[in-house]
C-alpha positions in Angstrom: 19.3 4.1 42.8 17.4 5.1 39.8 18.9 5.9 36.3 17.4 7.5 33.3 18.8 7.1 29.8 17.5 9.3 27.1 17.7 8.4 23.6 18.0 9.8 20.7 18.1 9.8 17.3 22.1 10.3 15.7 22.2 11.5 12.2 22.4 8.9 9.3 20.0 6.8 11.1 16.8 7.6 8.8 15.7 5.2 6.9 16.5 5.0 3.0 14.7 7.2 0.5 13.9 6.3 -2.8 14.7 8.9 -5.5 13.9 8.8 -9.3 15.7 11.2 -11.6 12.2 12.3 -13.6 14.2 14.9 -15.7 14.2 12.6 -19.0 10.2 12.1 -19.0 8.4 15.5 -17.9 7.7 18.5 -20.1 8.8 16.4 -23.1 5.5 14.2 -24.6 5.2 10.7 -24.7 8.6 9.4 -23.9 7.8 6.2 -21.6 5.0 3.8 -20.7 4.7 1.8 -18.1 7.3 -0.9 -19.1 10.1 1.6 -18.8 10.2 1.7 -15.4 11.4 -0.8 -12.6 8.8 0.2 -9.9 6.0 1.5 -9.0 7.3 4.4 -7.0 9.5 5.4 -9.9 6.1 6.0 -12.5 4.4 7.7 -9.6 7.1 9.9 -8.6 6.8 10.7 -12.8 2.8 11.4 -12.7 3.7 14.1 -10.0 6.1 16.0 -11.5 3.6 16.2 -14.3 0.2 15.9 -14.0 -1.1 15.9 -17.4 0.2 12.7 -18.3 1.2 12.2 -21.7 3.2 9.1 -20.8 -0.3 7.6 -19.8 1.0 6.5 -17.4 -2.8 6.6 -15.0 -4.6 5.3 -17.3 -7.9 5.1 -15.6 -7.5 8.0 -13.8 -7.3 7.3 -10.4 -4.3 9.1 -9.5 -1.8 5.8 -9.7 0.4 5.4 -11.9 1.2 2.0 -13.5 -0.5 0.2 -10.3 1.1 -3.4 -11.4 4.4 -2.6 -10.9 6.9 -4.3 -8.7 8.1 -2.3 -5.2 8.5 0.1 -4.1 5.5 1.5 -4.8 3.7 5.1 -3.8 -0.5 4.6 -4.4 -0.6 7.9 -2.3 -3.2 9.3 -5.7 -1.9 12.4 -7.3 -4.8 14.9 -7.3 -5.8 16.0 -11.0 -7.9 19.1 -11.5 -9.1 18.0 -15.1 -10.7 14.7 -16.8 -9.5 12.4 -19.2 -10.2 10.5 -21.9 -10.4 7.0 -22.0 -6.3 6.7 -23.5 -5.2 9.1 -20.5 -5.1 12.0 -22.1 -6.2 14.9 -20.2 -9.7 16.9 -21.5 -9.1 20.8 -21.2 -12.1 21.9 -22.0 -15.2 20.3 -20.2 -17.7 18.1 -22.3 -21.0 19.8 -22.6 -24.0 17.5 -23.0 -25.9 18.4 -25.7 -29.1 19.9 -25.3 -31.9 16.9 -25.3 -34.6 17.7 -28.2 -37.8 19.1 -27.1 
């Protein structure tokens, strides 16, 4: 005799998600640095919600935010469509070289 079992998933069996309440630092200026927050995932989840960073919170750019903090972390880089300057802040207008002397 052969028996087949199926499996499958029940509900409530996913694993945990973290959520961050990012309400008290977007849209509002500098409110936080990195020392304000407990993880990794929680400064990230921040930079997302609001890609211009005036927390400075990705401070060299890269699309991480706060890389040295503790778990759980999300490095998945947040895509920025502008530069920065060296404290983080974003550059709207582009740089122009100057012309080079002739």
């Amino acid at each position: 005799m052969i028996v087949a079992i199926t499996l499958t998933a029940c509900g409530g069996n996913e694993a945990p998600t973290h959520t961050f309440d990012v309400a008290p630092y977007v849209h509002k200026g500098h409110v936080a640095d990195c020392d304000a927050f407990k993880a990794q995932a929680d400064a990230q989840a921040v930079l997302r919600a609001d890609t211009f960073d005036p927390n400075g919170l990705d401070r060299d750019g890269d699309g991480i935010a706060c890389p040295d903090l503790p778990e759980p972390t999300d490095k998945k880089p947040v895509h920025r469509d502008f530069m920065t300057d060296v404290d983080g802040a974003p550059i709207i207008e582009p740089v122009r070289p100057s012309p080079s002397p002739t």
